[in-house]
matplotlib code that plots the C-alpha trace (Angstrom):
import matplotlib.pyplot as plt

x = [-51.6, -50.5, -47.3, -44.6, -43.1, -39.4, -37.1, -36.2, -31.6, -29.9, -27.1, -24.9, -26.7, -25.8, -22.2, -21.5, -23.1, -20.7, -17.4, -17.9, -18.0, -15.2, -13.2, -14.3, -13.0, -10.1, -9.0, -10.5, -9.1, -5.8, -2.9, -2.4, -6.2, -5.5, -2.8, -5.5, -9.1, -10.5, -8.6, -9.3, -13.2, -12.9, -11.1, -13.7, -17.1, -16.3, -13.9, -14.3, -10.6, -9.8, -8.6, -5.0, -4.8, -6.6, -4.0, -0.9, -2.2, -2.9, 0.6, 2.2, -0.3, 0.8, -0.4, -3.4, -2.2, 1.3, 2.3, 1.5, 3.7, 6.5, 6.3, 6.6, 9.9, 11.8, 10.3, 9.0, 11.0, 12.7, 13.2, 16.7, 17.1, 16.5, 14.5, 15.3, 18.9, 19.0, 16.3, 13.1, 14.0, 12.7, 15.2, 18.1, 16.9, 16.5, 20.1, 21.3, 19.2, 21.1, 24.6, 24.4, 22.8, 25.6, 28.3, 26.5, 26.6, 30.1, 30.7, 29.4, 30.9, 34.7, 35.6, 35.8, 37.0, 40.2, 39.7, 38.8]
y = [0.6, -0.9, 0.4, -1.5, -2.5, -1.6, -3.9, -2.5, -2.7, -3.5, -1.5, -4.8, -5.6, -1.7, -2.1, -5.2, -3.6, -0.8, -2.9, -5.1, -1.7, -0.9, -4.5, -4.5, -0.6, -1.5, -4.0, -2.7, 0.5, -0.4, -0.3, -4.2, -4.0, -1.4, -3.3, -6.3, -5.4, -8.3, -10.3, -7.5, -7.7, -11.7, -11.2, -8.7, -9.8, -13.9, -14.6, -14.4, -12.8, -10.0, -7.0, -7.4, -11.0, -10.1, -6.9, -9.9, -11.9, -9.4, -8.1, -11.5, -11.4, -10.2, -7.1, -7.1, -4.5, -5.4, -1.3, -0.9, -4.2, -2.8, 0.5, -1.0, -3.1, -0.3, 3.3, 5.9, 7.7, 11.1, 13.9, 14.4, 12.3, 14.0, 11.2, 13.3, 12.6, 8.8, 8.3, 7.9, 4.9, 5.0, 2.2, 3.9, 7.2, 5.5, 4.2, 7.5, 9.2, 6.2, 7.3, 10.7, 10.2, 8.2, 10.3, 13.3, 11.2, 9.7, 13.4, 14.5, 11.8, 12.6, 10.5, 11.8, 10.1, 8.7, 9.1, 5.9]
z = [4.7, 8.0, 9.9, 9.6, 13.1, 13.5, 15.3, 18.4, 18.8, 21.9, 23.2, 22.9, 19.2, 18.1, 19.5, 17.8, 14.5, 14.6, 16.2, 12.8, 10.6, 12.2, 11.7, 7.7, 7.4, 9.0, 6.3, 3.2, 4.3, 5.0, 2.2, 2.6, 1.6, -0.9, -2.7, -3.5, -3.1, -4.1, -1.6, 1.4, 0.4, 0.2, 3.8, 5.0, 4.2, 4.4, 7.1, 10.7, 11.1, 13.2, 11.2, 12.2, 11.1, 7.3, 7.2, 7.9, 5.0, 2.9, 3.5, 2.2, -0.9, -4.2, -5.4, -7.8, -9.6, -11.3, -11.3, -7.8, -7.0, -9.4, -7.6, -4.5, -5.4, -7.2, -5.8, -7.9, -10.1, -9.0, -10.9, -10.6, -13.9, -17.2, -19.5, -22.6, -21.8, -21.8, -24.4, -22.3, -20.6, -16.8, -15.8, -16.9, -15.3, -12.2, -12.3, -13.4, -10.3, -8.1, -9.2, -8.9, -5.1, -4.3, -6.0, -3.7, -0.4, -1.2, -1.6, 1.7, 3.8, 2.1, -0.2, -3.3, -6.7, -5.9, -2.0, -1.8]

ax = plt.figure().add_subplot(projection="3d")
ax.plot(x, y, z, "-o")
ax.set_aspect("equal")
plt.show()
């Protein structure tokens, strides 16, 4: 069998090899890119834009995943609820959570219930 011949690289062929690894990391890898996948691959792979551009539209984009959007909007839930409590619902833990953080910081800044 005959050797194959390997393709000699460039220095300027390897560098733009690696600075285009680098651009396609840079927006699959990113949480913009992490939020929608598909979108970050389609930005990646088949446009021409610079990572920082991709990472803007990805930003606006909705997320592919609807829990990771919700979870963005409202926040996780904290502990400081008990679910047990109000029946298991995570809305009305997070409410609960959100008046008893409020009723602490109203607490610490003075004015207390009927301080207003």
């Amino acid at each position: 069998m005959p050797a194959k011949k390997v393709a000699t690289v460039s220095g300027d062929t390897n560098s733009a090899v690696i600075s285009e690894r680098l651009r396609v990391a840079a927006i699959i890898e990113s949480p913009e890119g992490k939020r929608n996948p598909a979108l970050a691959n389609e930005l990646a792979f088949r446009a021409s834009l610079d990572a920082e551009t991709a990472k803007a539209i990805l930003a606006h984009a909705p997320a592919a995943n609807p829990y990771l959007a919700a979870m963005s909007a409202e926040g996780p839930l904290g502990v400081g609820a008990d679910l047990a409590e109000i029946g298991g619902d995570p809305k009305a833990a997070r409410l609960k959570e959100l008046a008893a953080s409020m009723e602490a910081f109203n607490a610490s800044a003075g004015y207390g219930r009927g301080n207003a």
